[in-house]
ROTOR-29822 format. One record per residue: x, y, z of N, C-alpha, C in turn. Coordinates in pm, whole numbers, plus 50000, padded with zeros to 5 digits. Layout:
ROTOR-29822
XYZXYZXYZ;...
END
This chain:
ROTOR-29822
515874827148851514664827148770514104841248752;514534851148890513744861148855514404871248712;515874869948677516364876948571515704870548474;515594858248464514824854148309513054855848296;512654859148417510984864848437510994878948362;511494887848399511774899648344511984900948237;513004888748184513474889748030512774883747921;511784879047999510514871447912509804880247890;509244889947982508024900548004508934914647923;510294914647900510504926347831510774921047685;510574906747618510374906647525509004902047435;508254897247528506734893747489505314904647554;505274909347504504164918647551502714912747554;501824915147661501004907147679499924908947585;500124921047511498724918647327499084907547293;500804908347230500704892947152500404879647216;500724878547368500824865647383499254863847369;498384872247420497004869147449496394870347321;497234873447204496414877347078496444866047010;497184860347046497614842746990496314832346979;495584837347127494374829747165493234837947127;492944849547118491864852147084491964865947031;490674871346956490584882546872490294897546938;491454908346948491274916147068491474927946994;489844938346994489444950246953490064959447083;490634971646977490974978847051489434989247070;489574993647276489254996247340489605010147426;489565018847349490685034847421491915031347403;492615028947565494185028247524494265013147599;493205005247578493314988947633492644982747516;492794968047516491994961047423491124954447481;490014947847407489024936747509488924926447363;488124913447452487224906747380486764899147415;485514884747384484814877247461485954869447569;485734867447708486774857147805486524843547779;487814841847775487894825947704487574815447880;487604821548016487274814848080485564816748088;485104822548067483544820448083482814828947970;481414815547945480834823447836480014832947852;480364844547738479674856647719479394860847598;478684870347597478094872247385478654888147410;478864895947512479334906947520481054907947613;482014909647489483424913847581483184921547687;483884915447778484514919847943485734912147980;486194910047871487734902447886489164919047822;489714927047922490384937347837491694934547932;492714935847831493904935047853494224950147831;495554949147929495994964047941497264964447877;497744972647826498744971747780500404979047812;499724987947887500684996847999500724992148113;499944979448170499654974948265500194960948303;500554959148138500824939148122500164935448204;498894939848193497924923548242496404924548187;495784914148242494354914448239493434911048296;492394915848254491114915448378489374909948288;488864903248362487874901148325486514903748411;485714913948377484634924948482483374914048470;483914900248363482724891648410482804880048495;483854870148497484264865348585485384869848689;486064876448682486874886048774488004876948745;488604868748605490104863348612490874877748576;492024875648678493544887248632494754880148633;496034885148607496944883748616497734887648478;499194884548487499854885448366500044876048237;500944879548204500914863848081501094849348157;501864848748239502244836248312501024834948366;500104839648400498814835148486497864830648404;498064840248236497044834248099497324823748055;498504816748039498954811647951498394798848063;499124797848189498914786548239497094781648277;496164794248292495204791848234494664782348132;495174787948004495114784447866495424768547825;496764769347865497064760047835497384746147925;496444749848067496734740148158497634734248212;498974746048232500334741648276500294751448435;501214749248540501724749148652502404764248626;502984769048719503284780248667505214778048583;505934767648621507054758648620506834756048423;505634752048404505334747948264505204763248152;504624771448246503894786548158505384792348112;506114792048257507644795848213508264792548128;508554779048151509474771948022508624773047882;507134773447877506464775247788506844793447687;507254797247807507074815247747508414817747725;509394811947825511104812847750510994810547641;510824796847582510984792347459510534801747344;509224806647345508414817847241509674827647273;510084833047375510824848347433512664842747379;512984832247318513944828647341514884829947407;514774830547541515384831347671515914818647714;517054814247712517714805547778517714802847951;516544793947985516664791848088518004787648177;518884794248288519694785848340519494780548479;520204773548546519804767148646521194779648767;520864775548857522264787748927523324776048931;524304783548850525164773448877526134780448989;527504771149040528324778649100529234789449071;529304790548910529474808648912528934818948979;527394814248940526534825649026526064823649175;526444815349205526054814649368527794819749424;529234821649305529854830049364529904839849369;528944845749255528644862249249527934868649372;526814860249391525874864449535527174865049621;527454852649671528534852449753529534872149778;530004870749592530724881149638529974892649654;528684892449610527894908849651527674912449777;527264899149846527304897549982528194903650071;529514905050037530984905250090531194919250083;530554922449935530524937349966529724947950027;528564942050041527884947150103528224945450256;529114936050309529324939150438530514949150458;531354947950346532284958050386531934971850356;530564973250295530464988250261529774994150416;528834981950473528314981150589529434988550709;530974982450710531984990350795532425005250786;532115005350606532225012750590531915026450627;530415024050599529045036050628529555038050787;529625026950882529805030951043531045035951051;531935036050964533205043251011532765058350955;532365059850856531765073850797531025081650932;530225075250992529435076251075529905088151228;531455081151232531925086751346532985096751324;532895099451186533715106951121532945120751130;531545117851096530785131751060529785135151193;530785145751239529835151151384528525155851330;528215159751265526685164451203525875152751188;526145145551155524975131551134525505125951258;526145124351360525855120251459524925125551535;525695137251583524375147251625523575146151563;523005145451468521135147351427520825135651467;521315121051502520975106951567520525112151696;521525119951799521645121651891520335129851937;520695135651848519075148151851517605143151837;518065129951774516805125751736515895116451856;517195110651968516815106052089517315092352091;518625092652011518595074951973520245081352115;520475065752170521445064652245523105057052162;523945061752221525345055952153524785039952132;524265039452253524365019152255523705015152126;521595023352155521195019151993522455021451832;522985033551830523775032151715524875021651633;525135017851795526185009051739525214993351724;524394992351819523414977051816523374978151678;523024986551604521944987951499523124990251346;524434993451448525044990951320524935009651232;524505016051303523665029551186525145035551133;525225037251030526245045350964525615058350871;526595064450820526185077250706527065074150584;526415081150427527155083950331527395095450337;528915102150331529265112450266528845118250137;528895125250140528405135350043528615133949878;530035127649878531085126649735530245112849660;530445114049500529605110549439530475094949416;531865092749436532285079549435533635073049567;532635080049651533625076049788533265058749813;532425050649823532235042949827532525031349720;532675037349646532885031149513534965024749488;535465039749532536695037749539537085033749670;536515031349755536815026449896536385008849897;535915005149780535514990649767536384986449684;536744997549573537874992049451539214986349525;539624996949628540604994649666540864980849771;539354972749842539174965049896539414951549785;539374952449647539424940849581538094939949496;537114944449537535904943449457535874949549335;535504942649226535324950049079533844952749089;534454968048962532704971548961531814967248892;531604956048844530724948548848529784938148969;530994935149032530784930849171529624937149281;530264955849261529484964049325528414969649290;527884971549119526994970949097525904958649104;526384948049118525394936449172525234937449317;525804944949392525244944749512524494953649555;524504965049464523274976849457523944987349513;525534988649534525504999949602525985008149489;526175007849380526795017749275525925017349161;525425026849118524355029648945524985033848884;524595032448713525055031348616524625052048570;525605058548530524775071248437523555065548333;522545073748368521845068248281521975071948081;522555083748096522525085447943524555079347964;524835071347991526145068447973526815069347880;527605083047886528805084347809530125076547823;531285079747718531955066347739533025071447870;532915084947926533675089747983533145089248141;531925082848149531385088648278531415070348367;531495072048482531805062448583530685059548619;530335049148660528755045948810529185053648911;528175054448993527975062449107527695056849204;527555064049352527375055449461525935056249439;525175048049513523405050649549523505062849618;524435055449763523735065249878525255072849888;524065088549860525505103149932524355111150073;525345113950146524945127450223523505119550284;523335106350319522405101450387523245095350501;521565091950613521745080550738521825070650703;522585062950728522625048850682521825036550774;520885030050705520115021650833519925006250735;520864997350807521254984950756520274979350736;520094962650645518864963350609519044944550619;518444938050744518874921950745517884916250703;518174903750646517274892550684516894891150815;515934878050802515604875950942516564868351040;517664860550982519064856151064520094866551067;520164875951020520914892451071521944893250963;521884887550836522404887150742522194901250689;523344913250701523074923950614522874919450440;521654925150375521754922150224520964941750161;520974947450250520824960550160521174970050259;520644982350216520244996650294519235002050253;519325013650390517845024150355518805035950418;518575045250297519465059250334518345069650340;518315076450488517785087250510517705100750522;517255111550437517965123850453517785131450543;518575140650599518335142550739517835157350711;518115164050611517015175950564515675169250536;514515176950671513415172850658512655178650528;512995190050445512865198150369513455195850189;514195185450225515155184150081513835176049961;514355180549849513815174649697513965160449680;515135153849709515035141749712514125136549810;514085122549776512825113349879513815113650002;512215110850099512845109050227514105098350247;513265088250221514005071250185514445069150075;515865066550100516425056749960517025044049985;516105033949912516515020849998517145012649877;518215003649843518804993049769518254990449667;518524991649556517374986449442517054970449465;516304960449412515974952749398516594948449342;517134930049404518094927549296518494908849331;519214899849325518894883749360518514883649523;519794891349569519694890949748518834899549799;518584910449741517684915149817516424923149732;515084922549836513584926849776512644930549913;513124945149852512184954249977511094949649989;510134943549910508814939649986508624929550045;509924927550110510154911850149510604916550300;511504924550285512514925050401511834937750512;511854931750640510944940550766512844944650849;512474956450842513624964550969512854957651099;514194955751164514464951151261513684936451304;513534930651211512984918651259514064908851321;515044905551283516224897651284516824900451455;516164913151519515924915151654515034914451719;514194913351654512784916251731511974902451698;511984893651611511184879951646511384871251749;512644871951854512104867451968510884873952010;511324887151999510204893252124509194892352080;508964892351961507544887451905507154872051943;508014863851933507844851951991507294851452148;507964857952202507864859252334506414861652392;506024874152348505134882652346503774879652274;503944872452187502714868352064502254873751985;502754887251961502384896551875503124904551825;503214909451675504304919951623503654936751638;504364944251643503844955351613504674966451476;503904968751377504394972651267504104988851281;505484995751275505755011151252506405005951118;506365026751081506635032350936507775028450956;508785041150976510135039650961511145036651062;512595038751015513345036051074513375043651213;513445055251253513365058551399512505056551484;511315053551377510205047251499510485031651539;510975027951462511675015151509512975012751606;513795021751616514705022451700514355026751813;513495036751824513175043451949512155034352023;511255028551958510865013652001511505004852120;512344999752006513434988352054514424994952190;514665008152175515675016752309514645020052377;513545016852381512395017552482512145003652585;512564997052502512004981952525510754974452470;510654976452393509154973752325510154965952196;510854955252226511344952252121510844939752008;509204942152030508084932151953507834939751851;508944948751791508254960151650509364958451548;508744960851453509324960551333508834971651238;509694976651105509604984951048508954979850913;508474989750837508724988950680510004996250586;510175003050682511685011950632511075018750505;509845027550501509695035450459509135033250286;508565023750300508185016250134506595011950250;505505005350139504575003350154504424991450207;503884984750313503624977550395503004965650307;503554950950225502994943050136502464930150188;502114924550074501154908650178502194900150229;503594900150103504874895850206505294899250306;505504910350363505604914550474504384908850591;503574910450589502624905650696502564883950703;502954881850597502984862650526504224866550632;505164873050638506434870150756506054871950856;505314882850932504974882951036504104866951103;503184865851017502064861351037503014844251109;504224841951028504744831251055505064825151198;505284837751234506384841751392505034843251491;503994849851449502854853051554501634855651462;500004846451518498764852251424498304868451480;499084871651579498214886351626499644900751570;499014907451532499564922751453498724931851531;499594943651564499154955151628499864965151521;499384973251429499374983551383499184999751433;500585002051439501055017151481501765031051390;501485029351304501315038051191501225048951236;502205060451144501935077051172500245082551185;499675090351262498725098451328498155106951179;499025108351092498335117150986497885109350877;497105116750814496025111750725496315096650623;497945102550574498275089150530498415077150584;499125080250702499875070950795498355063050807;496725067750871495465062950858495625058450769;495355055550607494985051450508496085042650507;497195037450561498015029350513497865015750634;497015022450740496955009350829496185009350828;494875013450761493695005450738493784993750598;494754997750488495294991450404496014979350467;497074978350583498034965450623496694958550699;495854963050765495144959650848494104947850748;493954952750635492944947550552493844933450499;494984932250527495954926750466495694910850525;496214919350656496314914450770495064900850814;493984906250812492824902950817492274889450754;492654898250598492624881050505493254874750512;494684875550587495104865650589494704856150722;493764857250815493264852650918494104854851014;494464866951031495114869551131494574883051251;494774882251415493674890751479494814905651457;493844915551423494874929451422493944934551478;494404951351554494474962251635495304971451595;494554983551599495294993151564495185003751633;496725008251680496625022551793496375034951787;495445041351804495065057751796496465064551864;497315070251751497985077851792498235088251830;498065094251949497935109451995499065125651930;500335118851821500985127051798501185117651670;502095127551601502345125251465503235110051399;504065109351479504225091851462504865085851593;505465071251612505525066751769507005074051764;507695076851702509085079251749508695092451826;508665105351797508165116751854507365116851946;506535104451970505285101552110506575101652206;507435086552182507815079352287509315087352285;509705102152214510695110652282510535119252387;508985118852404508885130452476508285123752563;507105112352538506405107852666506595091452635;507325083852701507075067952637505725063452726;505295064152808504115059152883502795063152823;502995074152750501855074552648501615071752549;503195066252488502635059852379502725040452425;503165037552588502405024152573501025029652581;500245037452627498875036852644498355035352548;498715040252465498435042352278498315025052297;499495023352303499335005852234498224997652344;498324998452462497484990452525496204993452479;495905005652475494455009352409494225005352282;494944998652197494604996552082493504988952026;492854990351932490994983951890491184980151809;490494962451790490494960251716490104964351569;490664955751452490584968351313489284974551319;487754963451351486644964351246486064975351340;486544979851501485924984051571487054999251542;487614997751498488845013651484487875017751401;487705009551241486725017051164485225019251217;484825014051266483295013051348483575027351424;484635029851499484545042751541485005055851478;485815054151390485275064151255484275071151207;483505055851214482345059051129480955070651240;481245060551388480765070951480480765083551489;481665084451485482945099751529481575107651384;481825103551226481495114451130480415112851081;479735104951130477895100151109477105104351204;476445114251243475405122051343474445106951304;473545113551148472375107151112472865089251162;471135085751213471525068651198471475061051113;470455069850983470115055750862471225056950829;472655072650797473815070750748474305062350757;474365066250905475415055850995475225041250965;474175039250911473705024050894473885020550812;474635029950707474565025450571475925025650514;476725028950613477995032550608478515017150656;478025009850794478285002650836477824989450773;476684991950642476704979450564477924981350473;478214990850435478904993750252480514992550375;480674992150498482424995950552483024980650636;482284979550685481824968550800481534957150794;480144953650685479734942850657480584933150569;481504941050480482364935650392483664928750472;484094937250599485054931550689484814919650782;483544923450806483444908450906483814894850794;482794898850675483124882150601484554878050559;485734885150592487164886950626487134875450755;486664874550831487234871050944486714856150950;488034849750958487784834250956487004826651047;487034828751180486914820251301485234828951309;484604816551316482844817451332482764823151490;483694820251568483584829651712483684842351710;485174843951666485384857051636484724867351569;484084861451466483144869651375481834871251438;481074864551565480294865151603480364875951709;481424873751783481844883751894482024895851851;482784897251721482984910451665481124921151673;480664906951550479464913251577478734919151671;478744911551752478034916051906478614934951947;480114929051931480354947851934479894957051848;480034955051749479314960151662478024970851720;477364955851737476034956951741475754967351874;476414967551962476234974252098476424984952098;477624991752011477665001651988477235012451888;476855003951779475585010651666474525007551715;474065000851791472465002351841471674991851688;472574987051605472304978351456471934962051538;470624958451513470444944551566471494934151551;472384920251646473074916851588472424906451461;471244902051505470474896551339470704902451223;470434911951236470744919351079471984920951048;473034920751113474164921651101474564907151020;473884897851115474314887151049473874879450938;473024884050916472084884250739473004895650648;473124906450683474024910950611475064903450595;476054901250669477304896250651477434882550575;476034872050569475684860950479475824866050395;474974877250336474774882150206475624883350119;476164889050179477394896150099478194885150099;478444871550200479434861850152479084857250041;477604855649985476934849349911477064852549777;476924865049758476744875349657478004878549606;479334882049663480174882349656481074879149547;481194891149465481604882549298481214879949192;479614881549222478494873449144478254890449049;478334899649097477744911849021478414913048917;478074917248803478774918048674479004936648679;480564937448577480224950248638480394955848469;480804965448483480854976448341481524981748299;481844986248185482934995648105482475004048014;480685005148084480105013648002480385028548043;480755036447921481075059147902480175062347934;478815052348015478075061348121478415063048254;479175065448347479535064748474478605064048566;477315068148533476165072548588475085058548572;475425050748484474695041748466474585032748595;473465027448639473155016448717473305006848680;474084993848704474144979148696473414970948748;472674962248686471714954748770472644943548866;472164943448935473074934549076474424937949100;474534954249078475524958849166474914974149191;475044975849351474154983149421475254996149459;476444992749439477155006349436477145018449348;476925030649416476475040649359477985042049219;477895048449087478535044449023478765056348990;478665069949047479745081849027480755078949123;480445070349270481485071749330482455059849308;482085052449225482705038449189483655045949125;483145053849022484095060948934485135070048977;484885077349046486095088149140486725080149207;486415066349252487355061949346488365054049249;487615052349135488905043649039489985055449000;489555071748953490355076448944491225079649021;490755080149172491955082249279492885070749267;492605054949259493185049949267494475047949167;493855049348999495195054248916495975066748904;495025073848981496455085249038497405083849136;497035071249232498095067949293499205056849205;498835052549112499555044748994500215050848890;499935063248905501165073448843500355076848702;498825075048673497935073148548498035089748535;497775096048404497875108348364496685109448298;496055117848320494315122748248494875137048159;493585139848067493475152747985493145167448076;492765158448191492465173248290493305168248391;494005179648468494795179948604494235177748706;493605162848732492735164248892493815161148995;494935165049035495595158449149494745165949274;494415178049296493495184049392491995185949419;491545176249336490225176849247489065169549365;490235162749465489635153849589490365153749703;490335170849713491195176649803489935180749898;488605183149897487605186749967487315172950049;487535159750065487225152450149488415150050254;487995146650390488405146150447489395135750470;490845135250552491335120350547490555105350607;490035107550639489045094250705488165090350613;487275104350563486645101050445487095089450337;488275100250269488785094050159489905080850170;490055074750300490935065250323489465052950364;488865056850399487215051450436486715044050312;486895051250183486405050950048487105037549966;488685042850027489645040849931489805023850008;489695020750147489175005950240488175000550131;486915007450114485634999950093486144996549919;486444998749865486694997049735488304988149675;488904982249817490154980549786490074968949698;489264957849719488944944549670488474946749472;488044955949490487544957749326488824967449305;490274973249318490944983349303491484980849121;491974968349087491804964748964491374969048873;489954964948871488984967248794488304980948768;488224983948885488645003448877489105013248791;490215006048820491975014748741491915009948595;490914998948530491114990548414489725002348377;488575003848404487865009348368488045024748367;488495031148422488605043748386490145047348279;491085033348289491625037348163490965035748047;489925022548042489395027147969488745033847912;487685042748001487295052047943488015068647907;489085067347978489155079347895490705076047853;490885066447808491955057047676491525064147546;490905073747527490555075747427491125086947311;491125087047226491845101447135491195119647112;490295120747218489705127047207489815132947361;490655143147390491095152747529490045160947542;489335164247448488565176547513487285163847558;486865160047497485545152147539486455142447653;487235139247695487905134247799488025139947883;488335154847873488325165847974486905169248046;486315168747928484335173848000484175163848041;484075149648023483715138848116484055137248287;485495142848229486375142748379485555150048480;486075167048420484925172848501483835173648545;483035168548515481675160748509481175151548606;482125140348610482345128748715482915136648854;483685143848816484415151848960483235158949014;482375166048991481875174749036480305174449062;480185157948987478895152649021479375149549169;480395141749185480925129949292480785145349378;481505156149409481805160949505480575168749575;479805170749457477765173549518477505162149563;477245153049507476975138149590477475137949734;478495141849757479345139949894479065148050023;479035161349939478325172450029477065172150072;476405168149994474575165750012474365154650112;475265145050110475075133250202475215143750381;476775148850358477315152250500476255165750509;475765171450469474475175950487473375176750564;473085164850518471575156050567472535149950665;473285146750692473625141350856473665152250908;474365163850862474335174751026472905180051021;472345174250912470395182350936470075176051045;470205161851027469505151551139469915153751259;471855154951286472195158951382471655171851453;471355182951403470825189851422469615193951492;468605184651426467345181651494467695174651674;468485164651659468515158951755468695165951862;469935173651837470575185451962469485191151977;468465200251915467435211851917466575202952063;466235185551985465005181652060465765175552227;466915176752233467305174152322468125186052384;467895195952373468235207852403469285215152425;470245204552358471615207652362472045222252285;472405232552332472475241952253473415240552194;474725239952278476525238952224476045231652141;475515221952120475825214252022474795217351898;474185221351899473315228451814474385234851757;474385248651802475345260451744476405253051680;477445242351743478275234551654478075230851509;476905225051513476275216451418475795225151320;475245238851353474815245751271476155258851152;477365258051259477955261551200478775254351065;478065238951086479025231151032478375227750894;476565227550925476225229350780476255239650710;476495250350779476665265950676477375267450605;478605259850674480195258950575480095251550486;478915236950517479135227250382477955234150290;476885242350311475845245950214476945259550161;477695263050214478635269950107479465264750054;479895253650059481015248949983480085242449894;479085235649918477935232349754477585238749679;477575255949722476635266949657478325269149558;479255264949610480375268749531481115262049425;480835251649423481575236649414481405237149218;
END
């Protein structure tokens, strides 16, 4: 089904299907018009068109055509399909046993390319050694199956031909690509050259891909190159090393999710074999829907640097809604593989010490909030939104209580807040008004920073503006801006839909001054806040006579009243 999903969506574009049903003014580089699920006299219904989908900023419906249509027309998603083949004239088929012998044979090759890579493996003293170097033992290499690609652009290719496999065969199993400007003279290629090879199972130990790693920490290519997507296999599906490690998760009651592949091995040759990887792709709600199956508790151990933060406060958030208890470990070095080469007892401490999510961010917020009304206000707009995450009326109560003990925040008010916002939740209408600056009635978020945070977010979507901001939100800090990028994840949509729309427009220079404008309001806004906390902080040390900490504090607003006087 999934080849004929694709082949529906690359021949029906979601203007027409949605234009079928209703009348859609173009809008910059999106369209809108009144939402056919709820009534309005002013459009907030805009479809994207680079985006294939849509969003509505008054009732909050999204999705693609299959999500409109079955809307629309009151079909299942089984009905929207067969409904949208037919318009797409796509011949639905059922799998017959041709194609369950094709899987079959991709399968076959992929295990023999699997012997392959490990015979490569012991061939090339250089990629052994860098395993070796890296702290992994003979035993992990071979458990794990780890092999290398050579360097040559069709060693694998002719090492499968000669096994019986046609290349068609091997291009369905993902290990060979097509030239892209294909001449009639030029051959497919392997995926993986001159990488580590790190096998890639289901959860019954069924090899169905790879993840090739380059062992130049320095090289142009990506770190990770993992299998394209394809019937058998879908990276946002598939967790490294699970197919070993769900006993121990069974065992144990809890998974623990690292980045990549060596932090996962060095794990498992530790004995900590309750971990699993992402193998170097983004941590998705499938991935945690698998965990969650095997065990409700997740411990999140994510790299120590700024990203590695912003990506497990992201799984963590994941995690969460799905009613599941997470913790996440303050890592003392840059990720667990490098902890647990040099010290493994410190990085169990890491894990035993691990805090729960709402209290990791709660101490964040400690750590960079002197002032208390900040601090208080940080912990409604960071905090209050997470507890109403948490399913179990105990748990959410207990949370509170910590909370509360350690902000000195009544737990009453906590818990009127946290009503509130269940209450309210959804209900705010929001905007697509070219004022950024404008206030919305019943939505209390400040709306320059609504706006910078939508643009960060379509710059992580690969969105292109009239002005070059990739460094433009290089002055906040990582906690800051992963802090921001948490509190806003739930509206991230609607965000990315509104600032294409506004500057969707044909006009770069007035796109450009807006830009700048919004940037540089947002980054005075930001400074002026952290400001007035080290003022307050400030006072405090003076009246409590702390000098060190005075002098600290004072050096710290000098730097930010110069970086405002500059900005």
């Amino acid at each position: 089904m999934t080849r004929e999903i694709e082949q529906i969506k690359d021949r029906l574009d979601i203007v027409s299907v949605v234009g079928e049903y209703l009348p859609l003014q173009k809008a910059g580089s999106n369209l809108k018009a009144n939402c056919p699920f709820h009534n309005e006299k002013t459009p907030s219904f805009f479809v994207s068109p680079s985006r294939g989908s849509f969003y509505c900023f008054g009732c909050g419906a999204k999705g693609d055509i299959f999500s409109f249509v079955e809307e629309m027309e009151g079909l299942d998603f089984r009905g929207a399909f067969e409904f949208l083949a037919k318009k797409a004239g796509v011949e639905i088929t059922k799998v017959s046993p041709q194609i369950r012998a094709e899987n079959d044979r991709a399968i076959l090759a992929i295990e023999e390319a699997n012997i392959y890579f490990s015979g490569e493996l012991e061939k090339n003293k250089d990629a052994h050694k860098y395993l070796l170097k890296r702290g992994l033992t003979e035993e992990t290499i071979k458990k794990f199956s780890l092999g290398f690609a050579p360097a040559g652009w069709r060693n694998l290719k002719e090492y499968l031909t000669k096994k019986g496999f046609t290349e068609e065969e091997i291009l369905r199993a993902g290990l060979i690509k097509k030239v892209d400007d294909a001449g009639a003279n030029k051959e497919p290629y392997d995926v993986f050259r001159e990488r580590i090879i790190f096998p890639l199972s289901e959860s019954s130990g069924r090899v169905v891909g790879f993840s090739g790693r380059s062992m130049d920490e320095d090289t142009n290519p990506p770190k990770y190159l993992n299998s394209p997507d394809s019937k058998i296999f879908n990276k946002s599906e598939i967790l490294y090393g699970l197919d070993k490690g769900k006993n121990a998760i069974r065992e144990k009651d809890f998974s623990i999710i690292v980045e990549g592949q060596m932090d996962l091995l060095m794990s498992h040759q530790s004995g900590i074999k309750n971990t699993v990887a992402a193998s170097g792709t983004a941590v998705t709600r499938a991935h945690i829907e698998r965990l969650k199956k095997i065990s409700p508790r997740i411990l999140i151990s994510l790299d120590a640097d700024g990203a590695g933060v912003r990506a497990a406060l992201r799984t963590a958030t994941i995690a969460l809604e799905l009613g599941m208890e997470v913790k996440i470990a303050k890592l003392t070095g840059k990720d667990p593989a490098e902890i647990i080469e040099k010290n493994l007892e410190e990085y169990k401490n890491c894990l035993k010490s691990a805090l729960p999510f709402i209290e990791f961010v709660l101490d964040i917020i400690m750590r960079e909030t002197l002032d208390e009304r900040a601090r208080a206000k940080r912990i409604e707009k960071e905090i209050v939104p997470l507890l109403t995450l948490i399913q179990s009326a105990v748990e959410r109560s207990h949370t509170i209580k910590k909370v509360s003990q350690k902000s000195g925040i009544p737990e009453r008010a906590l818990e009127e807040d946290t009503e509130r916002f269940k209450r309210s939740k959804g209900r705010a209408t929001m905007t697509t008004s070219e004022n950024p600056k404008k206030e919305v009635k019943g939505d209390v978020v400040n709306q320059i920073e609504r706006h910078a945070v939508g643009l960060m977010y379509a710059m992580e979507e690969g969105e292109k503006f009239a002005l070059d901001i990739k460094d433009s939100f290089s002055f906040l800090t990582d906690v800051e801006r992963s802090s921001m990028l948490l509190r806003y994840e739930p509206k991230r949509e609607e965000l990315v839909f509104e600032v294409e729309n506004y500057y969707g427009n044909d006009d770069p220079i007035r796109a450009s001054r807006n830009l700048e404008e919004v940037i540089l309001n947002f980054k005075s806004d930001c400074l002026k806040k952290r400001l007035e906390a080290f003022v307050a902080g400030l006072s405090r040390a003076e009246t409590a006579h702390d000098k060190e900490k005075a002098k600290e504090i004072l050096m710290l607003i000098q730097e930010t009243q110069k970086e405002l006087n500059n900005k």
